[in-house]
C-alpha positions in Angstrom: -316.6 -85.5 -31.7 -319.2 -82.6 -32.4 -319.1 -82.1 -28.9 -315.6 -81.5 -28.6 -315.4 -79.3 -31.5 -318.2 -77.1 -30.6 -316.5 -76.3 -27.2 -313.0 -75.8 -28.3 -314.6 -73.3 -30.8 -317.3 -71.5 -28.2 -314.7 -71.4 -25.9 -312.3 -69.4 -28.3 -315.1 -67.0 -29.2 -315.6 -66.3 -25.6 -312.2 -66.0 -24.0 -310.7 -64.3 -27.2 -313.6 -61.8 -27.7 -314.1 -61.5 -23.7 -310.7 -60.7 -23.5 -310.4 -58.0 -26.6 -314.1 -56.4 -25.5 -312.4 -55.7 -22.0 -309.6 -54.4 -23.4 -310.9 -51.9 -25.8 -312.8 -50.3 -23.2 -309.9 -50.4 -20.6 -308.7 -47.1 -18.3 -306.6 -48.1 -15.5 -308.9 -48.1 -12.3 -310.5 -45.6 -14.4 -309.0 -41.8 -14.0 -311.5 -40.0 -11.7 -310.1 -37.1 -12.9 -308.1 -35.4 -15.7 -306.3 -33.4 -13.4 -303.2 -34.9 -11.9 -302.6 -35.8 -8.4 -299.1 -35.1 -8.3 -298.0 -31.7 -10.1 -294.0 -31.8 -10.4 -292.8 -34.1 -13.1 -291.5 -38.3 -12.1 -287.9 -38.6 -12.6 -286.9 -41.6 -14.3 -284.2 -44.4 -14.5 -284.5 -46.3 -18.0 -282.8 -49.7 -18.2 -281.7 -51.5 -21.3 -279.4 -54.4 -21.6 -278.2 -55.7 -24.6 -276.2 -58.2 -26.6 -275.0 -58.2 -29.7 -277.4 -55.3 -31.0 -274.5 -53.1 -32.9 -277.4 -53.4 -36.0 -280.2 -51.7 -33.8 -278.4 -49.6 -31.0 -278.1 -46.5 -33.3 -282.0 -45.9 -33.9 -281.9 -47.1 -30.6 -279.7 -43.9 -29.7 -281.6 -41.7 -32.0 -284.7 -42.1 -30.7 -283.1 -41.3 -27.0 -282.0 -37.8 -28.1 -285.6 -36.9 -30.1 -287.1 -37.5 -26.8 -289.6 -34.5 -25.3 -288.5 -34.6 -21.5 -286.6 -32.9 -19.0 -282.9 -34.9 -19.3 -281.8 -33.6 -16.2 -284.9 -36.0 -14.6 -283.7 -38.8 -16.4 -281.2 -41.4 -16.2 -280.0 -44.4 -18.7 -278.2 -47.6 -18.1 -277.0 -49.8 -20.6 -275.8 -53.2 -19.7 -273.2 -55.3 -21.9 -274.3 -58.8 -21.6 -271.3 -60.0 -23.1 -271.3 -58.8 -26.7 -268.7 -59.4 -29.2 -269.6 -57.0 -31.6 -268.9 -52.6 -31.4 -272.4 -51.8 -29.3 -270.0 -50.3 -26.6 -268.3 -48.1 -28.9 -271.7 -47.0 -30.6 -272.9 -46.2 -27.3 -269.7 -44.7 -25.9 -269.2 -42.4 -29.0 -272.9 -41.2 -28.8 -272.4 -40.4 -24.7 -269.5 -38.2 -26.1 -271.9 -36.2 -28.3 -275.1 -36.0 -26.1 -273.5 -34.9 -23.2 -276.3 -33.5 -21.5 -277.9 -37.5 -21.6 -276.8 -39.4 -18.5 -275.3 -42.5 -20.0 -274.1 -45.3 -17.3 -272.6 -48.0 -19.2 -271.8 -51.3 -16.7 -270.9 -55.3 -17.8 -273.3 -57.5 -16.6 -271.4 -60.1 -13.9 -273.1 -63.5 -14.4 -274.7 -64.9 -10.9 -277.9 -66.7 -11.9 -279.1 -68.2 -15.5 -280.7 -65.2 -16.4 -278.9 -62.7 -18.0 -281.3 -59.9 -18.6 -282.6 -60.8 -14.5 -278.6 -60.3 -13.6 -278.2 -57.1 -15.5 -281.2 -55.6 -14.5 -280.6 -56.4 -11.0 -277.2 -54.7 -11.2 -278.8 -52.1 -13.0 -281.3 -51.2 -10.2 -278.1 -50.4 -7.8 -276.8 -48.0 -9.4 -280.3 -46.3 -10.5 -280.8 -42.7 -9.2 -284.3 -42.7 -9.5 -287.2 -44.6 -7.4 -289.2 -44.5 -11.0 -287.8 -47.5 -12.7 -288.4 -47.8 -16.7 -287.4 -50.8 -19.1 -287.0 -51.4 -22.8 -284.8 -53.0 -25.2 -281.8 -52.0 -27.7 -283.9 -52.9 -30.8 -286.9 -50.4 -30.0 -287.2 -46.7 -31.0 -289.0 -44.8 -28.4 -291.5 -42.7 -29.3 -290.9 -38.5 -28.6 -293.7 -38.3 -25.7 -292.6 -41.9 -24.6 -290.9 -40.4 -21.5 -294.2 -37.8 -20.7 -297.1 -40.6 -21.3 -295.3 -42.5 -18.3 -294.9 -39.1 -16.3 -298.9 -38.2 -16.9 -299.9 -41.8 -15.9 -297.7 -41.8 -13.1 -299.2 -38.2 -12.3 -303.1 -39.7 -12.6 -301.9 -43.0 -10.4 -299.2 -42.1 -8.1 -299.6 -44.8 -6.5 -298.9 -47.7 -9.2 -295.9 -49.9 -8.4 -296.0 -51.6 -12.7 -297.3 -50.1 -15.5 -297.2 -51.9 -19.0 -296.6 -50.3 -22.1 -297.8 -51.0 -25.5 -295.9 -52.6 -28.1 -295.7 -52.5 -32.2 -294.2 -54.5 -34.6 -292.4 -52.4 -37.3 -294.6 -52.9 -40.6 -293.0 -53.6 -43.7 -293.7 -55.0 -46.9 -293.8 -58.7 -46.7 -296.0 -61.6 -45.2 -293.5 -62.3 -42.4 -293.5 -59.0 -40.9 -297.5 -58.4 -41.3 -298.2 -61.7 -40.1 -295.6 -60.8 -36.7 -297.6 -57.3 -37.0 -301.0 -58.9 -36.2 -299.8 -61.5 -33.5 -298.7 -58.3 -31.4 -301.2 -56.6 -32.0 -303.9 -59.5 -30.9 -300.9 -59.9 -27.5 -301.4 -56.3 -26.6 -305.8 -56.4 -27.0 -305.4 -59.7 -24.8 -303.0 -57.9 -22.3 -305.1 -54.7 -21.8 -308.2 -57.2 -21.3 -306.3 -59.1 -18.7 -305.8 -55.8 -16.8 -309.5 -54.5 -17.1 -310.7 -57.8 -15.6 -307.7 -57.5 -12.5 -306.3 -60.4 -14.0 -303.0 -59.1 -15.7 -301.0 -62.2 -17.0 -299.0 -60.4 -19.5 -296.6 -57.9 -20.4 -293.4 -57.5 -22.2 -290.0 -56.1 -20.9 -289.0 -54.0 -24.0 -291.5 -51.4 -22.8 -292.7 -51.8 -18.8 -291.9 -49.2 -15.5 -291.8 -50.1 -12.2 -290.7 -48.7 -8.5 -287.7 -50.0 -6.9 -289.3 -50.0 -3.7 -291.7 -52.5 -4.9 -289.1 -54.5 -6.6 -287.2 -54.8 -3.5 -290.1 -55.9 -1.3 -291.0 -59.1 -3.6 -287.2 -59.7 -3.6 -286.6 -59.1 -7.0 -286.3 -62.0 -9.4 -285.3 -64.3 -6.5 -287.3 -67.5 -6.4 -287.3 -67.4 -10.9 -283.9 -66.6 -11.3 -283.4 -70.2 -12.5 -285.5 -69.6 -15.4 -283.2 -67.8 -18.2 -286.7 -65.2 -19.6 -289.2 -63.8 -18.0 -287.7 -60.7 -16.2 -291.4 -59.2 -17.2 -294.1 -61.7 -16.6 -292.3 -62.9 -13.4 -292.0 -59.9 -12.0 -295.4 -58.7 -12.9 -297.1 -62.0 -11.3 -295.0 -61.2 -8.1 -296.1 -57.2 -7.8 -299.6 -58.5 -9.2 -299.9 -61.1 -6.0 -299.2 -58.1 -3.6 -301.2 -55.6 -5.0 -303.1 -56.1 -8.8 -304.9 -52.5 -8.3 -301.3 -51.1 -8.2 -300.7 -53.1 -11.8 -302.0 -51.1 -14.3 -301.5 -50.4 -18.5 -300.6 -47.3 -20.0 -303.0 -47.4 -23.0 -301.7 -44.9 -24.8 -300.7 -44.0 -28.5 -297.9 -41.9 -27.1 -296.3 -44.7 -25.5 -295.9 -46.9 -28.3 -292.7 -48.5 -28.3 -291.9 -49.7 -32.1 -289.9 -52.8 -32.4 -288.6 -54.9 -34.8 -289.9 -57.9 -36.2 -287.5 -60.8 -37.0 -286.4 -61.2 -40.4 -286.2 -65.3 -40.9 -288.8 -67.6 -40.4 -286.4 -69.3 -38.1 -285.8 -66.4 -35.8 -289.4 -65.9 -35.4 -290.1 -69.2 -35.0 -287.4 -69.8 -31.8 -288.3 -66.8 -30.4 -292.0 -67.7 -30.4 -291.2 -71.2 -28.9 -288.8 -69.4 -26.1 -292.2 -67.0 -25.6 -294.2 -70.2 -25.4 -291.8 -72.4 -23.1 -291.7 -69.5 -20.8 -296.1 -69.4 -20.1 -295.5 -72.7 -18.9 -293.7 -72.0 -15.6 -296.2 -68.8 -14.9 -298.8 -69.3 -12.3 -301.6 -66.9 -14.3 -304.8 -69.9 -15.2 -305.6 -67.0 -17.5 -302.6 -67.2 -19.4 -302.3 -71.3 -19.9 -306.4 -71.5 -21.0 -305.7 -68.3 -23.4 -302.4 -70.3 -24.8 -304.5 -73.8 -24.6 -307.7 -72.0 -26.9 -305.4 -70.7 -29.4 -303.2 -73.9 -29.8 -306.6 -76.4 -29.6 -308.2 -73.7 -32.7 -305.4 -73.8 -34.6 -305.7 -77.6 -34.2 -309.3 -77.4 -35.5 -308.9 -74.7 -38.2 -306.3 -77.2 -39.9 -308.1 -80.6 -39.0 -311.7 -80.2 -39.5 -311.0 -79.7 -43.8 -310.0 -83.6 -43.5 -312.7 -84.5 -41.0 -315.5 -82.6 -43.0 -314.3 -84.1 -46.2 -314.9 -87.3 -44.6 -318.2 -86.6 -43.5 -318.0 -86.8 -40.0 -319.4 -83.3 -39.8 -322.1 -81.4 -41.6 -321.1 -78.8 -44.0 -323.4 -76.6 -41.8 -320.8 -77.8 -39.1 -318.1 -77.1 -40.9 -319.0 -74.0 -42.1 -320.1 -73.0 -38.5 -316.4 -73.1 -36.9 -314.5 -72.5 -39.8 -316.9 -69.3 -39.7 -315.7 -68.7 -35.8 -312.4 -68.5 -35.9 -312.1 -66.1 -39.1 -314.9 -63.9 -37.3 -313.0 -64.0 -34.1 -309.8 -63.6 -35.9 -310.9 -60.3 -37.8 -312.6 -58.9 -35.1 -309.6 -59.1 -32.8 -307.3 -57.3 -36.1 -309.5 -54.6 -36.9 -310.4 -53.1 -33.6 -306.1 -53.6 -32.4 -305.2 -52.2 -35.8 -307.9 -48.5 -34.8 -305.6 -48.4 -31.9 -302.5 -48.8 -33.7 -303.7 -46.2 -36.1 -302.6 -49.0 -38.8 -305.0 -49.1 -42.1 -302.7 -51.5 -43.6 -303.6 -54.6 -41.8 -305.8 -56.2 -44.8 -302.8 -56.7 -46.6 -302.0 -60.3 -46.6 -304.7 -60.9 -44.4 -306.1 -64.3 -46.0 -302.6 -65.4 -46.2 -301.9 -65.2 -42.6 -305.0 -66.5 -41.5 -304.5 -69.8 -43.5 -300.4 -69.8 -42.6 -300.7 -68.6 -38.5 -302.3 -71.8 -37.1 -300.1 -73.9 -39.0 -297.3 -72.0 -37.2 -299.0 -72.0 -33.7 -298.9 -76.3 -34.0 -295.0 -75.8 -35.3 -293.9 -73.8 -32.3 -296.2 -75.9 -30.2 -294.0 -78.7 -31.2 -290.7 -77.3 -31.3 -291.6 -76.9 -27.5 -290.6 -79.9 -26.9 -286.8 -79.4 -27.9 -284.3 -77.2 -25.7 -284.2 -74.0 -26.9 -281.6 -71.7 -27.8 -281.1 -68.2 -28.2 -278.3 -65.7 -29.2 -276.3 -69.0 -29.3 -276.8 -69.3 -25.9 -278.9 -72.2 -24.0 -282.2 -71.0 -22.5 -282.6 -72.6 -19.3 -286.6 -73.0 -18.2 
């Protein structure tokens, strides 16, 4: 039993702290230069489907017009995926007073059972540009999100997918600070899977990629079954033909903000739709980091009982109880410098008691069929 314990905790020290090391000190292939290698500016086509997202698209929209860049190079396509509520008209009316924004607005036709995989598709037809960019309607976009993409795409011409960062919007309650600290240990663990030329992770509310490159892997044929996964499918796809052309844009300027779920419940299903999707990926990466969390979690809420029937030391005890809150804090405080958050110790013991609780609930709630926007998700 000590055994067993003292791998599943040594192994989580390693991969977790391997992981977060590489990706604190990650540049993408690194920049040999400061100087660009291309001078004129990319343009851009930014995709963005939605669905019932009346509530969000108006930051959404905001955010599009405080944006620093040339709108002439730029191009935006929304994509109705069957919404019942105004979005259209909030998007429509905003097109009528930012007419110097080129606004597209298409329905998505259903062909596979994937949604966002359909409208994207669809998208990428009518897109003007090769320079392909994609978020979601309940982000606001930084000003300089538009020129971090241009300078990396300026440093590494060459790149056919570039992740971007992610942030949960921090408010004032354990729910959103505890959704806070799991993105920000998913974006340490993503930029450590890219300095090691293993990326197995990445999120579609903030991600680029060329059409050419899209169109030689064949899109999202092949996982167009599978109702998620329009990122991490089509980032193990481009990875497989070319992982030096896979990079991360690790910059504060290309923060996307997004924002965290209000119920428990919402959090919850979409955490279990996140977790049902890892296990069709191919990445080993991926499966072990999922399988080290989940087995921790395990431990951090079993060993109490199996210490308090002597089965282990209270030098045992104290040893991997002491492991996962070192691991844990180290992995908070050095995401948190990037994010430029100093907030993050508030409600820290609480989430670090609460989390693995939460990790074994999703982990079982896996086993159901999940749902989402009242909608079947088909894995």
């Amino acid at each position: 039993m000590m055994f067993l314990i003292l791998i599943i905790s040594l192994g989580y020290l390693f991969i977790v702290l391997g992981l977060v090391l590489e990706g604190l000190t990650y540049k993408a292939r690194p920049y040999r230069t400061s100087a660009p290698s291309v001078e004129s500016d990319f343009n851009f086509s930014v995709i963005i489907n939605y669905r019932n997202e009346a509530q969000n698209l108006t930051a959404l929209l905001h955010s599009i017009s405080q944006l620093e860049y040339d709108f002439t190079k730029t191009q935006f396509i929304f994509i109705n995926d069957d919404s019942s509520d105004n979005g259209l008209e909030i998007i429509e009316q905003f097109a009528t007073q930012n007419k110097e924004i080129k606004l597209l607005l298409i329905n998505r036709i259903p062909v596979s059972k994937s949604p966002k995989k359909d409208g994207t598709t669809q998208a990428l037809e009518l897109a003007l540009h090769e320079h392909i960019i994609c978020t979601d309607a309940d982000v606001i976009l930084p000003s300089k999100w538009l020129q971090a993409y241009n300078k990396h795409y300026q440093l590494l011409p060459d790149q056919h997918f570039v992740a971007g960062p992610i942030e949960m919007e921090l408010k004032n309650n354990l729910l959103s600070h505890l959704q806070h600290s799991e993105m920000v240990a998913l974006q340490l663990t993503t930029m450590g899977g890219f300095s090691i030329r293993q990326p197995f992770m990445c999120n579609g509310a903030n991600m680029s990629f060329t059409k050419t490159a899209f169109n030689e892997v064949n899109g999202y044929k092949g996982n167009d079954h599978i109702s998620s996964g329009d990122d991490i499918f089509l980032l193990e796809k481009l990875v497989a033909e070319d992982v030096l052309k896979c990079s991360y844009i690790k910059s504060k300027d290309a923060i996307v903000i997004t924002c965290p779920k209000t119920y428990w419940k919402e959090m919850i299903d979409q955490r279990v739709r996140w977790a049902q999707k890892g296990t069709s990926t191919k990445s080993t990466l991926n499966k072990l980091l999922s399988f080290q969390v989940l087995m921790m979690s395990l431990m951090f809420v079993i060993t109490p009982a199996i210490w308090s029937f002597s089965i282990l030391t209270t030098q045992q005890f104290i040893t991997v109880m002491s492991i996962k809150v070192l691991v844990d804090v180290i992995v908070l405080f050095v995401g948190n410098r990037f994010f430029n958050n100093k907030k993050w110790p508030i409600y820290l013991m609480p989430q670090m008691i609460l989390y693995p609780f939460i990790v074994i609930l999703i982990a079982f709630n896996c086993l159901r069929k999940p749902s989402w926007k009242e909608r079947e998700v088909h894995l």
